[in-house]
C-alpha positions, 0 to 999 in steps of 0.5 A: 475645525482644525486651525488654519495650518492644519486645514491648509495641509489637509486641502494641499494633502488632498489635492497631490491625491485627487490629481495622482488619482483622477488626472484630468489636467490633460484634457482640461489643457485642451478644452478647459472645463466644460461641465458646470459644477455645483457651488456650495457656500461653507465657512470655516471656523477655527478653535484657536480664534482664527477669522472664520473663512467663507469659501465657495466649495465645489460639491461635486467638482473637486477632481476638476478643482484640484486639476485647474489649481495644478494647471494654474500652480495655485495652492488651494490653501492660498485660494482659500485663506489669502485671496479669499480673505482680500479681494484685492489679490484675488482681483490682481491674479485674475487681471495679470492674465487680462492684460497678457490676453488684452496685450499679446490677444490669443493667437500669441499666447503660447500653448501653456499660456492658452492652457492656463486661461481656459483653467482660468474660469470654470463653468458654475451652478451656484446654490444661494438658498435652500427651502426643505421639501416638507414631505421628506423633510431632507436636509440641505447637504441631503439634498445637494447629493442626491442631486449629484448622484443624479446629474454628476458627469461620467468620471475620466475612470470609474470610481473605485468600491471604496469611493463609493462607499465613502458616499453611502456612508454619509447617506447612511448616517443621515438616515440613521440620524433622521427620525421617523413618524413613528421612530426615533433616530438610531443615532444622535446627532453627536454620534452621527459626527463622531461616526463621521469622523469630523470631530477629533478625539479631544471633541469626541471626549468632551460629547461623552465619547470615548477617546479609544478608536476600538470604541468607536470602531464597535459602536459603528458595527454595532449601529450599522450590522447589529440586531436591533430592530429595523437597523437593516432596512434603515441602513438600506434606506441609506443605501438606496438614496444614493444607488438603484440597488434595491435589496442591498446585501449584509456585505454592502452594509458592512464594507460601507461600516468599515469605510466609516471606520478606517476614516481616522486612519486613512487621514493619518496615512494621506490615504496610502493604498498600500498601507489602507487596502489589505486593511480595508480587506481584513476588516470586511471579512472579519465583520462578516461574522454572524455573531455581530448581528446576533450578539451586538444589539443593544447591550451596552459595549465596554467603553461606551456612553451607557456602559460601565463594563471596563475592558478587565470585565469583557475579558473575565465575561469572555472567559466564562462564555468559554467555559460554558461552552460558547464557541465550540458550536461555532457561535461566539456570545456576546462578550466574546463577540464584543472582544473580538470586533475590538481586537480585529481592528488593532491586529489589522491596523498593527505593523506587521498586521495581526490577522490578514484575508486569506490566502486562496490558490497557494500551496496546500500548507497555506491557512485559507481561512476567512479572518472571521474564521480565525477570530472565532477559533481564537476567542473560543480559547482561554489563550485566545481571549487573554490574547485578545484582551492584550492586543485591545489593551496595547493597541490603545496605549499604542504599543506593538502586539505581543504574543501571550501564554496560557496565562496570559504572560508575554512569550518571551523568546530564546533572545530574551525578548517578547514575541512580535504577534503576527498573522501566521502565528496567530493562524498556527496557534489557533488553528480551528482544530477542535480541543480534545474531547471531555467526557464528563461535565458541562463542557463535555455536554456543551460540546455533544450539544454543539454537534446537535446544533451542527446536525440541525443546520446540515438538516436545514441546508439539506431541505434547502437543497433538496427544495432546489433540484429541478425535475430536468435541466431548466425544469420546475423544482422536482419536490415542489411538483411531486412531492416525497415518498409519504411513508419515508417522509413521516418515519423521519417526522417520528424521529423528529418528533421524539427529538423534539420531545427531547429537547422541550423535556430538558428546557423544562427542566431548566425552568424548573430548577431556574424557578426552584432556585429563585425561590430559595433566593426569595426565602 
């Protein structure tokens, strides 16, 4: 943990927000608290050979903690290190507002005095032991929330989304964490904290991680929203330990990854709504993208402990999937995919920001595409993916983000200097149009193929809604009743079938030629 100063500021830092946040001190000026809160023990240790604080913490309290201390004019910090640490001060402070009662008795109090003595003590269920229930096998903090999440009084307003997802997000990692009977973990106990956000970048190094936040920001969308199996259901069953939501969504798993991700960066700006909301914003659609499930199993990221790929490496493979094609159907492949997750954190993390949500409801000039949208058109370009590589590579040495050229050189502007990249800029040169037309060559055919993909999704989507339409307003599903035209239905299965026909011809003669050439190698 941080040396004493440093945790100091933190606890003062993280009270002016509770109390700018959840005021309760109003209320708690009249009546005091009246909810018992549940009392955790928690030591502190220090790296730089500071005594080691035991402290008393408020598990589920800490909104009305920080108001009592406003009240009072207590720092946090002094409670925690001075009178934690000499039970004579602390007795001292307790009997200074004995004596004014025992002297003056209540009735000549004044009101700030009164006030201040029904902060002065606060309701408490105190946890001294813990023994694990040995069917779940729950750990003990596993165990304090869930008994929060049941018995934790209404709040003085709602709790916001992101708050809520700062929740889920520790009971994900312990899930993701904890192996089963017949799984192992999805993550190590080293990675659960470096997720986490507990340790800093030196600790995180030193476990074998890497110190680049777009590493870790990968590695989380990866455990959290990649394909590998079961990573869902064990993301909900996170989830549902804190919520009654039963069939959570991919959007819930991914706004509680990017509360996970913006950790570090919430610390660094003491939380700032105006700095942490837009971002928070873009990054949720950004990681929306298909192509994270399908592309970010469990090939080895650039930058991680098991990979050996450099970051030059993604940006050379990035480019051969352009060149083959990746892209233009609207699918981005996996280095692609990998280089675009990294370079969304940096352009949304940047000053200006790099890429921004969309814009609904403007004027019909306006780009209303979704961040995702944006990303795809982007890496499916040379120029997007030498763009893409230089924000990863500037954003890591903390450098501003610069616009490049079609070779990958900074564009330097009229005034001699490089151009700022910004999100209208980004949004213009990689507009979504499509790339002009090839007729020869395997990009001419990647592109005849991407319509064949598209015109297969429009058929599915059009089974789909046709599967919808009622036989009247409110009535049973007219297909589902009826049935169709027989003969219409087997002239399209024909056509269908010599599609099919196709399309199983050409990958075999792939196999052949792959099995041809495999021999030659052989040989």
């Amino acid at each position: 943990m941080e040396e004493p100063n440093a945790l100091a500021q933190r606890l003062e830092d993280a009270k002016e927000r509770l109390v700018r946040e959840n005021p309760l001190s109003e209320d708690i000026w009249v009546e005091g608290v009246l909810q018992p809160l549940t009392i955790v023990p928690l030591t502190a240790h220090h790296r730089n050979g500071h005594p080691a604080a035991p402290l008393l913490i408020a598990a589920d309290g800490s909104s009305r903690i920080s108001a009592v201390h406003d009240l009072l004019g207590y720092s946090p910090s002094k409670v925690a290190y001075e009178w934690g640490g000499d039970d004579r001060k602390f007795r001292k402070e307790v009997n200074r507002w004995n004596r004014l009662v025992q002297k003056q008795g209540w009735g000549g109090l004044s009101e700030e005095e009164q006030a201040r003595v029904r902060a002065l003590t606060i309701p408490a269920r105190v946890v001294v032991g813990f023994r694990a229930d040995t069917r779940s096998n729950h750990r003990f903090h596993t165990a304090v929330r869930n008994f929060i999440g049941l018995t934790h009084i209404r709040p003085p307003k709602p709790y916001g989304s992101a708050v809520e997802n700062e929740a889920k997000a520790d009971a994900v990692l312990d899930t993701l964490a904890q192996p089963t009977r017949t799984r192992s973990a999805h993550i190590s106990a080293s990675e659960k904290r470096w997720f986490a956000g507990v340790i800093t970048e030196e600790e995180a190094q030193a476990e074998g991680f890497s110190r680049y936040r777009d590493v870790r920001v990968a590695e989380i969308v990866r455990a959290l929203l990649g394909g590998r199996t079961g990573t869902a259901r064990r993301v909900n069953d996170g989830i549902r330990s804190l919520t009654a939501k039963q069939r959570p969504k991919h959007e819930d798993r991914v706004d509680i990854a990017v509360e996970l991700i913006l950790r570090p960066v919430r610390t660094e700006k003491n939380d700032s709504p105006q700095f942490i909301r837009p971002r928070r914003a873009v990054l949720q659609r950004a990681y929306r993208m298909p192509e994270i499930r399908e592309s970010l199993a469990d090939s080895p990221l650039e930058g991680s402990a098991e990979g050996s790929r450099s970051l030059e490496r993604l940006r050379d493979e990035s480019l051969e999937e352009v060149d083959s094609g990746f892209g233009d159907n609207g699918r981005l492949s996996i280095a692609q995919t990998e280089l675009a997750v990294k370079a969304a954190y940096h352009m949304s993390i940047a000053e200006p920001m790099g890429l921004q949500r969309e814009v609904f409801g403007g004027s019909g000039d306006e780009d209303d595409r979704s961040p995702a949208a944006v990303l795809r058109a982007m890496l499916s370009r040379r120029r997007g993916v030498l763009q893409a590589y230089e924000v990863v590579r500037a954003g890591r040495l903390g450098q501003k983000l610069y616009e490049v050229d079609d070779d990958g050189a900074l564009v330097i502007t009229a005034d001699g200097k490089p151009r700022e990249l910004t999100d209208a800029l980004v949004r213009h040169t990689y507009n979504g149009e499509a790339l002009a037309r090839m007729t020869t060559g395997y990009k001419a055919a990647s592109q005849c193929w991407a319509g064949v993909c598209a015109s297969a999704e429009n058929l599915k989507k059009s089974l789909a809604s046709m599967q919808t339409v009622p036989d009247q307003e409110g009535g049973a599903n007219l297909v589902d009743r009826d049935g169709w035209d027989s003969e219409e239905v087997s002239s399209l299965r024909r056509k269908l079938d010599r599609i099919d026909r196709t399309l199983a011809d050409w990958a075999d003669r792939y196999e052949e030629l792959n099995e041809a050439q495999e021999s030659e190698e052989e040989t």
